[in-house]
C-alpha positions in Angstrom: 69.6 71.1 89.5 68.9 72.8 93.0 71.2 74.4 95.5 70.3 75.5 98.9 71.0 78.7 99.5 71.4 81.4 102.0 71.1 84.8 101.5 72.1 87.0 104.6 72.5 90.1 102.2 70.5 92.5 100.8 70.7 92.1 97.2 68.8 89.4 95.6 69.7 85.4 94.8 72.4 85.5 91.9 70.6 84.4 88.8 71.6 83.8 85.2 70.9 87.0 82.8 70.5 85.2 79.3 69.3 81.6 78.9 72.5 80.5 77.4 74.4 82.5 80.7 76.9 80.0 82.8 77.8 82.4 85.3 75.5 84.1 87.8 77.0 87.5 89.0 78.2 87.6 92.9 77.4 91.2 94.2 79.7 92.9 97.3 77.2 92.5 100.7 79.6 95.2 102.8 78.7 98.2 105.1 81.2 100.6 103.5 83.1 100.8 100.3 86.6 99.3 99.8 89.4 101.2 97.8 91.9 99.0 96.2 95.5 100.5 95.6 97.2 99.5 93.1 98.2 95.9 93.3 96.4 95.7 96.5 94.1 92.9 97.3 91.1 91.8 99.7 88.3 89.6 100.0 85.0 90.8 99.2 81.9 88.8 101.4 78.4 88.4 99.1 76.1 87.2 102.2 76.2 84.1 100.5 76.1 80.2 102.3 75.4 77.5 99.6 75.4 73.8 100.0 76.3 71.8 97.1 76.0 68.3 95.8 78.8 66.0 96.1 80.5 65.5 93.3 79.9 69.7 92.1 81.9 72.5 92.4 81.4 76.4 92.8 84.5 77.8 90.4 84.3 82.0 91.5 85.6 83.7 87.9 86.4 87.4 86.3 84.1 89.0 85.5 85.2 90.4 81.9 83.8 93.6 81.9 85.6 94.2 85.4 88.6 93.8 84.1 89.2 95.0 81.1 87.8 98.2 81.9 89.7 98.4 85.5 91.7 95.7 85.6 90.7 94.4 88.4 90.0 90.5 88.6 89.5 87.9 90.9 93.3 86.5 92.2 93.0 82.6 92.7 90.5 82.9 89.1 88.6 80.2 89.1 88.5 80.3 93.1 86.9 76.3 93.9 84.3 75.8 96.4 83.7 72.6 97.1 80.7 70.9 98.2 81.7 70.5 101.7 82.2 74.1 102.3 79.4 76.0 104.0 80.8 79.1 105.2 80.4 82.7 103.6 81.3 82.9 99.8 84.4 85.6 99.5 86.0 86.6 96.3 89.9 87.4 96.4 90.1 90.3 94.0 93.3 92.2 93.0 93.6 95.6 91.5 96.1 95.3 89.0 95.8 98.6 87.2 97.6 102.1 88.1 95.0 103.5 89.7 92.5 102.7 92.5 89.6 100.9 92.4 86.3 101.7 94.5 84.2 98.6 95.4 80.5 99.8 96.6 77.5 97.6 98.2 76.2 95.7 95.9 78.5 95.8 93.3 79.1 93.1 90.8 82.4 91.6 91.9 82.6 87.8 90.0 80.8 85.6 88.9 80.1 82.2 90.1 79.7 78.9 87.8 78.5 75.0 88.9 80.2 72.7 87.4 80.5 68.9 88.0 83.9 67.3 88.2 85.7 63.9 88.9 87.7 62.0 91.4 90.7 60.7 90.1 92.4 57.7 91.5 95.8 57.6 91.0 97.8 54.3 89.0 101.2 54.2 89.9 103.4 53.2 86.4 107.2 52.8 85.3 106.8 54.7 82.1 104.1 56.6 80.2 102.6 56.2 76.4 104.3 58.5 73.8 102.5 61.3 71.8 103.9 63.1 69.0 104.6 66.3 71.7 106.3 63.8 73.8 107.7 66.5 76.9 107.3 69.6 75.1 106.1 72.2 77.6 105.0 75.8 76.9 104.2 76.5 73.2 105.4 73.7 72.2 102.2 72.6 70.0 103.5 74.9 67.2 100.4 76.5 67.2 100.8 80.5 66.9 
């Protein structure tokens, strides 16, 4: 599949490190570096414009390595782009450790996976089918 792209920073296109890779790492385009406090948040620009396909999404996700080693990680994980969108990708992250975080230019902040998805359309009922878990909620599968 291709995706127009524009890149108005100066690191290059994200790309996929392994063949078997589903994210491509989104880097931090920004003139000066960003501290995050403790529990503080902000949105971190990449230069990036893409254009999807109808019927695609954009899901911005964690990197793992981010946070488990500083516990920072992106807040509205997976963030949706949809395919209409054509302004500058951002990525909410959140420090959620005890101790501040440093973001530099061209750090890798998230990571960014296509995926396709479908429309539902809604069917309006009186009562549903049963299952076995019926209206159990949270843990409720028994599975530990």
């Amino acid at each position: 599949m291709q995706i127009k792209i524009i890149n108005k920073s100066s690191h290059d296109l994200p790309h996929y490190e392994t063949i078997a890779s589903a994210g491509m790492d989104l880097r931090a385009n920004i003139t000066e570096s960003i501290t995050l406090k403790p529990l503080g948040r902000t949105i971190v620009k990449t230069g990036l414009f893409i254009e999807l396909p109808v019927g695609y999404e954009a899901q911005v996700r964690p990197r793992s390595g981010l946070s488990a080693k500083n516990g920072v990680t992106v807040l509205n994980a997976p963030g949706t782009i949809d395919a209409d969108y054509r302004g500058e990708i951002g990525v909410i992250l959140v420090n959620l450790s005890n101790e501040d975080f440093t973001i530099e230019n061209g750090e890798r902040v998230a990571q960014l996976v296509i995926a396709k998805h479908e429309r539902a359309e809604w069917i309006a009922v009186s009562e549903l089918s049963e299952t076995s878990r019926g209206e159990g909620g949270f843990g409720s599968t028994g599975v530990k």
